[in-house]
N, C-alpha and C positions, 0 to 999 in steps of 0.2 A: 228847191221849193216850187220854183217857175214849173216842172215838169208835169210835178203833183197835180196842179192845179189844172192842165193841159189837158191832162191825163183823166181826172175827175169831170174835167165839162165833156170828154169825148164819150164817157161811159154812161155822161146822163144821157145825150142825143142818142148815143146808140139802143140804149138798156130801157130807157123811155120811164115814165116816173110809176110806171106799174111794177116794175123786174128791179128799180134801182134799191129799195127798199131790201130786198130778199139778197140783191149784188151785196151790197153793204154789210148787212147781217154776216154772210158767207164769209166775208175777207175778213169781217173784226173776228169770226171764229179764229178761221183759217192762223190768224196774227199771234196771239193768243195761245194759240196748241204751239206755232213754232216758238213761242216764249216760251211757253212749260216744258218744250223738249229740251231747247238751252241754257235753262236753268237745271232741270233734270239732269242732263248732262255734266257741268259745270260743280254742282254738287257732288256727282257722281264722283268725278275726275279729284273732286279735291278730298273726297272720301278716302279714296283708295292710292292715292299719290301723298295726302298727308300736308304738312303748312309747307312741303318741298315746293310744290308746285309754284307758290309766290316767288321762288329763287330762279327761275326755269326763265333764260333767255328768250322770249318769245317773236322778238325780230330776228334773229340769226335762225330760226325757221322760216322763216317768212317765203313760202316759192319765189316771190316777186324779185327778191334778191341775190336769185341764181341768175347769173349770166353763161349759157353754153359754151360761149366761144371761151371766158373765164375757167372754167372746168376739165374743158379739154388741153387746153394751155398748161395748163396746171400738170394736170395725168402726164403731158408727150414732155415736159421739163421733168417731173419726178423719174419717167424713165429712165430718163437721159442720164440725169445724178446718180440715179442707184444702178443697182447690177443688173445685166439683159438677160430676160428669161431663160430667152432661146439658150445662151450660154450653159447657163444650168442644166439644162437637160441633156447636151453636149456632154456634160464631165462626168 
């Protein structure tokens, strides 16, 4: 909230009290359209995906929850357990 407020007194000095008026206007559109896209969307999604989508794990998506060095580990051990390519195409 500290940021906002940072943020709000930097656009009055810059924007000055003739432009902040029409600044203001612009972002509450701007705010607003990106709500009706993610509602739009949202809607959309639960249209055509059905009440499934309430069941749909949606942290075990999450990118943030990928660790590379975790996924590589993972690939160079499943190799290792299962059978070597190269071999197969050998026989």
């Amino acid at each position: 909230m500290d940021k906002l407020v940072v943020i709000a007194v930097i656009a009055m000095f810059l924007l000055g009290p003739k432009r902040l008026p029409i600044a203001a206007q612009w972002l509450g559109q701007a705010v607003r359209s990106l709500k009706r896209f993610a509602d739009t969307a949202k809607d959309r999604a639960r249209e055509e995906l059905g009440d499934s989508i309430d069941d749909i794990e949606w942290t075990k998506l999450d990118p943030r929850q990928y660790d590379p060095r975790r996924i590589i580990r993972d690939a160079l051990t499943e190799t290792q357990t299962g059978s070597d390519p190269r071999r197969e195409i050998e026989n």
